[in-house]
N, C-alpha and C positions, 0 to 999 in steps of 0.2 A: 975414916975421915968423913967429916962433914960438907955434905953437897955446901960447896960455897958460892952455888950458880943462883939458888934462892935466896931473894934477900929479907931484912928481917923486918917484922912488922913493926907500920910506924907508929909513935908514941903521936897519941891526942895531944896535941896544941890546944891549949887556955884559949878560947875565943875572947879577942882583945872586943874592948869597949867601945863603942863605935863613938866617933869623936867629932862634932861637931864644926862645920866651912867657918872659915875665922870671918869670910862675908857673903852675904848671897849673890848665889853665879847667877849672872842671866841672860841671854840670847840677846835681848832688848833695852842696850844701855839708854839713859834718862836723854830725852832730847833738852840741847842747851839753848835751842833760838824758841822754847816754848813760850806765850804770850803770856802775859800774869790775866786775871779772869777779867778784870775791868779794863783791859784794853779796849781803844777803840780805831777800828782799821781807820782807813784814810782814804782808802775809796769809796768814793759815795755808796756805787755796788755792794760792795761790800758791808757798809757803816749798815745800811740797810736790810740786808740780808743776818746781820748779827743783832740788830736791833728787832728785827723779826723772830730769831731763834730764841732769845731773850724774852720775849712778851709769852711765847707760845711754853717755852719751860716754868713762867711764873704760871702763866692761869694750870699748867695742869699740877703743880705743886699746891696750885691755892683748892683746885678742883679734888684736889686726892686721885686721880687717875686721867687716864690717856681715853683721849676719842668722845663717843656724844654716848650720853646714858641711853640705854636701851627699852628700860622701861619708865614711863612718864606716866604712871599711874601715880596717885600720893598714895602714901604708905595707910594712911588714913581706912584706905577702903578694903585694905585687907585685914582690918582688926574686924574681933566679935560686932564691933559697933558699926562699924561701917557696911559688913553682909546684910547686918541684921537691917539695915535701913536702906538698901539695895542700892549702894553705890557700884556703879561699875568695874571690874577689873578686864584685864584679856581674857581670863579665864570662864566667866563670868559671861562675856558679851556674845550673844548670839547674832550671826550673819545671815542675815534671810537673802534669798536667792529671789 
């Protein structure tokens, strides 16, 4: 007789297609009392403080970045033409002691 304590080995199962969430889950459902973008608060404080964040997101949209430029040389002086006629750069500038 056949040891029938071992059992018999199992048949590969077809790995099913993996099937796509009919919607996306999220920890973080959408808030409903959110303000549309051109709201404007109602406390002065506040009118103020948005009308602040407001100027400050234009200029640096108009700016192309955030914060004060760091170097204020004009680009000018770092061409052939501008060494060659000893305009100053940082690089350039000696500090005498």
């Amino acid at each position: 007789m056949a040891d029938e304590t071992k059992a018999a080995p199992a048949e590969k199962k077809a790995a099913a297609a993996p099937v796509a969430p009919a919607k996306v889950l999220t920890t973080n459902p959408p808030r409903q009392d959110a303000l549309p973008a051109d709201a404007v608060a109602d406390d002065p404080g506040a009118a103020a403080l948005q009308g602040f964040v407001k100027d400050q997101a234009d200029r640096h949209a108009a700016q192309g970045y955030r914060g004060v430029k760091s170097d204020t040389t004009p680009r000018e002086n770092y061409t052939v033409a501008g060494v060659g006629r000893g305009l100053p750069t940082p690089e350039t500038t000696v500090v005498q002691e």
